[in-house]
Structures are given as structure tokens and as C-alpha cells.
N, C-alpha and C positions, 0 to 999 in steps of 0.2 A: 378303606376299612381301618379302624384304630385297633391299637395293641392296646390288652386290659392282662391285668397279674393281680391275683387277691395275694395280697399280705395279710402277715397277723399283726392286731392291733397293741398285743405284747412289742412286737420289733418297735412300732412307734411307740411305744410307753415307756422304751429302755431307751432308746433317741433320745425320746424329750428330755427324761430323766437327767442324762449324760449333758446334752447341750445348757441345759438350765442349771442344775447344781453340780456341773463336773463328774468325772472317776469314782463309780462309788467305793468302798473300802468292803465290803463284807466276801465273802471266801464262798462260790455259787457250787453245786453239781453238776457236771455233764454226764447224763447215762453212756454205762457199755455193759458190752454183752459178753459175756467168756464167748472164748472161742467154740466150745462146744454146745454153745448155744442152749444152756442150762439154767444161766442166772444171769444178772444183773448188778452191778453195781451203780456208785457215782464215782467221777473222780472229779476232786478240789481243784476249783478252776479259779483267778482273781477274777472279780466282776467287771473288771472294766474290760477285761478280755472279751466277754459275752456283750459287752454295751458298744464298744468295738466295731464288734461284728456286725453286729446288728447296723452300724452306721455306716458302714464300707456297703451292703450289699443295700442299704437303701437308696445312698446316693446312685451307686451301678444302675438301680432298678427304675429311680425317679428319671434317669438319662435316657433308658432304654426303651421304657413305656408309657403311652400315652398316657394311660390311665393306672393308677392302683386303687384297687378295690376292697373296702374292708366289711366288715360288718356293722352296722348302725347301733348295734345294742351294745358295743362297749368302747363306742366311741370316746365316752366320760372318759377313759383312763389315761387320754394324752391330749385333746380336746378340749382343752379352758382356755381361760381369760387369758391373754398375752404368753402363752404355749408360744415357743421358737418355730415349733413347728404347721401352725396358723397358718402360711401362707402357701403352703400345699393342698390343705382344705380352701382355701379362698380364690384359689386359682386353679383349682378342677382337675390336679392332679392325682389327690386322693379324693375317690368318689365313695361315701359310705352307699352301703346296701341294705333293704331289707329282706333276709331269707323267711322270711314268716309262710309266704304262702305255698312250701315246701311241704310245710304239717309230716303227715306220717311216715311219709318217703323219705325225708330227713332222717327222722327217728329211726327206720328201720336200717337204713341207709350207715349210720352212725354205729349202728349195733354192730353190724357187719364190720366195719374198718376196725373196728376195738377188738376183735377177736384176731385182724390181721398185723395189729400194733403188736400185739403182746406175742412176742419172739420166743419168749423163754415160757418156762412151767412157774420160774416167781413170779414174773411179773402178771402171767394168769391170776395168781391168787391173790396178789396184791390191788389187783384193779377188782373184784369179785368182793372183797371186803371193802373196796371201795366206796362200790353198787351199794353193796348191804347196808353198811352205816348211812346213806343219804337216804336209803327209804325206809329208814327206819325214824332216822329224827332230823334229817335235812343235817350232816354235820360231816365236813371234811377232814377228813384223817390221814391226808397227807397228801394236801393240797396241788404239793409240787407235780409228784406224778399223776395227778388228776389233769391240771392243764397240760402234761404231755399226751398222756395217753385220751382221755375221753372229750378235750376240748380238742386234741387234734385231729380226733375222730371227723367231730362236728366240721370242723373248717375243711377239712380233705373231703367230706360228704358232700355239703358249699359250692366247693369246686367241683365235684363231677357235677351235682345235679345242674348248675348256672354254666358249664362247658367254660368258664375260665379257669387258666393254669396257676396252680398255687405255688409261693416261695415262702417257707416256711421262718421262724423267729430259729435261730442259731440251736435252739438246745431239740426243737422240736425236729429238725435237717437232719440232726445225728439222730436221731430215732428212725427217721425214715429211710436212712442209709441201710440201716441193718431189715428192712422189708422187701415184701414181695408185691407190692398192691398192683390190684388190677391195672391195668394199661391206661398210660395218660397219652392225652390228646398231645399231638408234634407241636412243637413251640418252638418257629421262629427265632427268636430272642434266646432261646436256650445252646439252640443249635451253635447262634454267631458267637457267644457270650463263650461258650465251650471251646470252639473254634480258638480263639483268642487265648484263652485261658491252655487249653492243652501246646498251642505253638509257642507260647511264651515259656511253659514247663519243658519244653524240647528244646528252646534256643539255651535256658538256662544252666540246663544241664549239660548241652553240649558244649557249651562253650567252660563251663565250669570242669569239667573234664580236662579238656585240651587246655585249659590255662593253668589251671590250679589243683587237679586232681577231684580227689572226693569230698569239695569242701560244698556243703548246704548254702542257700540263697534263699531271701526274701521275696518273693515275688507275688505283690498283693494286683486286686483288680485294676485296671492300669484308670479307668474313666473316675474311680475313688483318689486315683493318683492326683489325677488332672485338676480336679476340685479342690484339692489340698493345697499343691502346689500354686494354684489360684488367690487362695485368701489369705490374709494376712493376723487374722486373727480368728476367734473359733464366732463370732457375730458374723463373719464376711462367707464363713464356709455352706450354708443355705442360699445364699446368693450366689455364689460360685457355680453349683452344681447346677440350681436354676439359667446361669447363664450359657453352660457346658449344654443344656439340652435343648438351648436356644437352637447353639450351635451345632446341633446332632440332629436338627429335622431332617436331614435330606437321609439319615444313616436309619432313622425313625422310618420312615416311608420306604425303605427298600426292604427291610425288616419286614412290614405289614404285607407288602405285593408278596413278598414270599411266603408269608402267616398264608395269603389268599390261596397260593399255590397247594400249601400244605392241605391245607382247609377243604381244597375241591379236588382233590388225589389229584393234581395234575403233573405229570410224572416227567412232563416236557417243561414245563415252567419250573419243575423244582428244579431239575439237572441245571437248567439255567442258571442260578443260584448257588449251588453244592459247585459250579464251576469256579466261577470266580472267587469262592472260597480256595478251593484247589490251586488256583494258578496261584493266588497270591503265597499259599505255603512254598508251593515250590519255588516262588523267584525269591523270599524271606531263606531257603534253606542254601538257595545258592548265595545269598547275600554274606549270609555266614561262616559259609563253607564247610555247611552239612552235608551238602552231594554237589557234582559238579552243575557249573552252569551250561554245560552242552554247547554245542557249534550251529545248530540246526538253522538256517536261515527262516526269516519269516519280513514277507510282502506287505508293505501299505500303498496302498494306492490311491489318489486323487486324480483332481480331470487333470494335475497340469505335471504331474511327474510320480515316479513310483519309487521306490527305495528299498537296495535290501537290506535289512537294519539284523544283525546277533540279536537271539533270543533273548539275551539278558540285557541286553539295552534295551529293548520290547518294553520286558515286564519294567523295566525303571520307570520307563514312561510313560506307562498303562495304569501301574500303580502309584502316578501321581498326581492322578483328580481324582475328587469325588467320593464316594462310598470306598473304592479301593483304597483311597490314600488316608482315607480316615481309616481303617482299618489295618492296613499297616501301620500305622502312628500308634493303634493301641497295643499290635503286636509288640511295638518297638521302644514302649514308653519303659522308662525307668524301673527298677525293683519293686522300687518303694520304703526301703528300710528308713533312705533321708527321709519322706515321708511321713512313717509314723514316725519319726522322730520328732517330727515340726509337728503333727498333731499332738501329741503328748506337753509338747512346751505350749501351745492355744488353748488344750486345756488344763496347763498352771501345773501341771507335772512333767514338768521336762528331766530335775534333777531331784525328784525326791524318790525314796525305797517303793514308795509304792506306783510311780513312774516306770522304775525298772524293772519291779516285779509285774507289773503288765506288760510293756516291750519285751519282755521274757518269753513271755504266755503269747505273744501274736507271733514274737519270730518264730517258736516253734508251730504253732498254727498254718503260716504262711509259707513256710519254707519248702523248698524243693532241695533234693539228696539228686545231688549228678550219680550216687551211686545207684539208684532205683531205674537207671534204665534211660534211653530216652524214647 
């Protein structure tokens, strides 16, 4: 079975954007929500912060799944003649789709998510005159929040009715953070991807703790890492990641056998799974010296002698083929701050103001606070 993620065709529109003419300069919105969940604002983000993003979690996602799947009817917006990003359409990693034959289930479907978009009582009346002005003379009156709220509607609708998992475009992630939507289908890739992500925030902080006190860390997706640190200029960084998922089929197929698990509740095959995720935290926290590594002896045996090898020589050795060793490599890969540093100098802003006012905007983005816990 193959792993499928609908993206939005926004994320590659801000890609291509980025990869073809560089860091854009204009000053974007990210919605929030007061905390008493009353209103909404924007807050002033640099654009290349959101163009960014949008390229960290593509590369992560081109690595992790076979397939991304977009919509067909707005393929035009990143989709032309010598697009950088051509050769992911030409090699059947992004597959477009047609939801046409969805019809009114769609529609109704859409109505429904839009009512659980809007969080607050403004952003009620602001999507409502939204409604109003398009059926009255077809006329957008504030665009912005139309493709958050009613075009996210539509693609989250997409996703339930086509049962693929969605990964939203950067501005539309923060929206969804602050809902309650019905219950998504278990996702594999989310799980391991989390996995990864939450041990890395626990190594980072613990060790930031115990070395340095309360000082913050960069700690971006480590496989956006690996591509970066790959290419040598911002032409080689699509080829990089392409070749990173060369190198990630075997990580690609243990992902999907467990997608299968998910899939048919099979509660003995997940465990399977959810283990080897388990042992590897624990022999990474012994590595570190987040808890002990324990005395416990543990048995291997063969037809020609048997051995009793310490638990933590075990996991060295267990976690050093295959899916587990790829997996601790991503636990174990760099920050990333060198990183965006080398991307920001690929794309021609290494040393200028508006270089650092992006590097600004992702360390804080990226960063982990040893004082939040581990």
C-alpha cells in the first residue's frame, strides 16, 4: 500500500515563488485568536518566514510520502513552463486530482467545516459578509481570509470525503490549531514524524538545561536538514531531497505496513510498531542521560553460541540497521540553525537586513525553551 498527503497548492505556489525569484520582501498576516476566544487578529510576519515554511514541510513531506495529492483546478498557480518545481509533477510525486464528482456532499460538507473554522464571534461575521458580497456580485472583500477560512473549508472537506490525510499551507496549520474538527483518520507519517519531532524537543531541552541553563534552540525537521545540508546551492536543493527519498524507501514502506495496521484496527500489528518507536526513545534517552541505561541482561542466541550482551549495548546494536538507525539519525541530526543559515546565503540572503529579519522570524518559529518542560 502507498502513503498519499493532500497538500495545498498555495504551499507549492509559495515554493515555487521562493525557489524561482527568491525571499519575497512584503510583510504577510498570521491569524490569532485572543485567548478568550472572542476575536481575532493578524500578527506581521516577514514573507519569507511563511515561504520558508512552506519549503521545510514540503521537502519533510516529498521524503515521507509516496504520493502528494493536490487539486487539479488550481494546479495553474505553480504549474508552468520550466516551474522548479516540474519535476515532482513529472515524476508522480505530486499527483493532481479531480474532486468534481463529490457535487453536493462537497458543498454541504464545506458549509459544515466553515462554521467549525470560525472560532471566534468576529471571524463569524466576517466570513458571513464574506458569503454575502460573492452572491451578490461575485466580489472578494478580503480575499485573505476567504482562502483561510472557506478555501480551507473546501480542501479539509477533500480530505475527509477522498479519506486522504491533509497537511495544510503554513497560515492555514495556524487556523487549525486553534479547532476542534471532527476526528481524522490515524496517519502513520504523523505519528513517526511526531515521534521524531517531540524526542528531539526532549533531547534539546534536556540537554539545554543541564549544559546551559534556560537558553532556547533551533530545532527545525531534521530530513529538511539533510536536504540542505546536501546541496550546494539553492538549483541542487530539489535534487537533494529527491535523492534523500531515494534513500528513505525502506523508512517509506515500514511507514505504509503500519498506515495498513492503522487502517484495519489491527491492535497487534500497531503495538508492533508503537514498540520499536518505544525502545528506540528509551535507548536515545539513555544515550543522553535522560534516565539510566539499567543493568537488565538480554539473550541473543544463534545455532552456534549465545551471548549475554547489557541492555544498552542491545539497543546500540539494534538501533543500528535499517528503519531504526534511520530513525535515530533523524532523532539525532543537527539543530539546524547552521542550516537555515546555508539556506538563506542559496537564496542570496545570507548578509543582508532582510536575511536577518527572516533568520529572526524562523528562530523564533523553530525554537525550543528548555524552560517549557521536557
Amino acid at each position: 500500500m502507498s502513503t498519499s498527503l493532500m497538500i495545498d497548492n498555495w504551499t507549492l505556489q509559495d515554493v515555487e515563488g521562493l525557489l524561482s525569484n527568491g525571499i519575497g520582501v512584503d510583510t504577510v498576516g498570521e491569524i490569532l485568536i485572543s485567548q478568550d476566544r472572542q476575536s481575532h487578529s493578524f500578527k506581521d510576519l516577514p514573507e519569507g518566514v511563511l515561504q520558508i515554511d512552506a519549503l521545510l514541510t514540503l521537502l519533510t513531506n516529498l521524503i515521507c510520502f509516496d504520493h502528494l495529492t493536490v487539486d487539479s483546478r488550481f494546479l495553474y498557480t505553480w504549474h508552468q513552463d520550466h516551474a522548479q518545481l516540474l519535476p515532482l509533477a513529472n515524476l508522480g510525486v505530486v499527483v493532481p486530482q479531480d474532486y468534481g464528482n463529490f457535487g453536493d456532499d462537497l458543498n454541504l460538507l464545506r458549509e459544515a467545516i466553515v462554521g467549525e473554522l470560525c472560532v471566534t464571534p468576529t471571524l463569524k461575521s466576517e466570513i458571513t459578509a464574506i458569503q454575502a458580497a460573492w452572491r451578490h456580485d461575485k466580489s472578494q472583500i478580503n480575499p485573505h481570509l476567504s482562502a483561510l477560512l472557506w478555501g480551507g473549508a473546501g480542501i479539509l472537506a477533500r480530505s475527509h470525503l477522498s479519506k486522504t490525510p491533509y497537511f495544510g499551507h503554513p497560515f492555514r496549520r495556524r487556523l487549525l490549531q486553534e479547532t476542534k474538527l471532527f476526528p481524522r483518520q490515524p496517519s502513520a507519517v504523523e505519528s513517526v514524524t511526531t515521534f521524531i519531532q517531540d524526542e528531539r524537543t526532549r533531547m534539546f531541552r534536556f540537554r539545554g538545561l543541564a549544559l546551559s541553563g534556560s537558553v532556547a534552540h533551533v530545532s527545525m525537521p531534521p530530513l529538511a536538514i539533510r536536504a540542505i545540508e546536501s546541496a550546494d546551492n539553492i538549483e541542487q536543493l530539489l535534487p537533494a531531497a529527491l535523492n534523500l527519498r531515494d534513500q528513505n524507501a525502506e523508512l517509506r514502506t515500514w511507514i505504509s505496513e503500519y498506515q495498513d495496521a492503522l487502517d484495519e484496527e489491527d491492535e497487534r500489528r500497531q503495538l508492533k510498531y508503537e514498540n520499536v518507536l518505544r525502545d528506540i526513545s528509551r535507548a536515545l534517552q539513555a544515550q543522553y542521560g535522560a534516565n539510566e541505561a539499567g543493568g537488565t541482561g538480554v539473550s541473543i542466541s544463534t545455532a552456534f553460541f549465545k551471548l549475554d550482551l547489557p541492555k544498552s549495548l542491545l539497543d546500540r546494536v539494534r538501533n543500528s540497521f535499517g528503519v531504526r538507525s534511520t530513525l535515530c539519525n533523524l532523532v539525532l541530526a543537527p539543530r539546524g540553525a547552521k542550516a537555515l543559515e546555508k539556506l538563506l546565503a542559496m537564496l542570496g540572503e545570507g548578509k543582508s537586513l532582510l536575511g536577518r529579519d527572516v533568520l529572526q522570524g524562523l528562530q523564533a518559529r523553530y525554537s525550543v525553551n528548555p524552560a517549557a518542560g521536557a
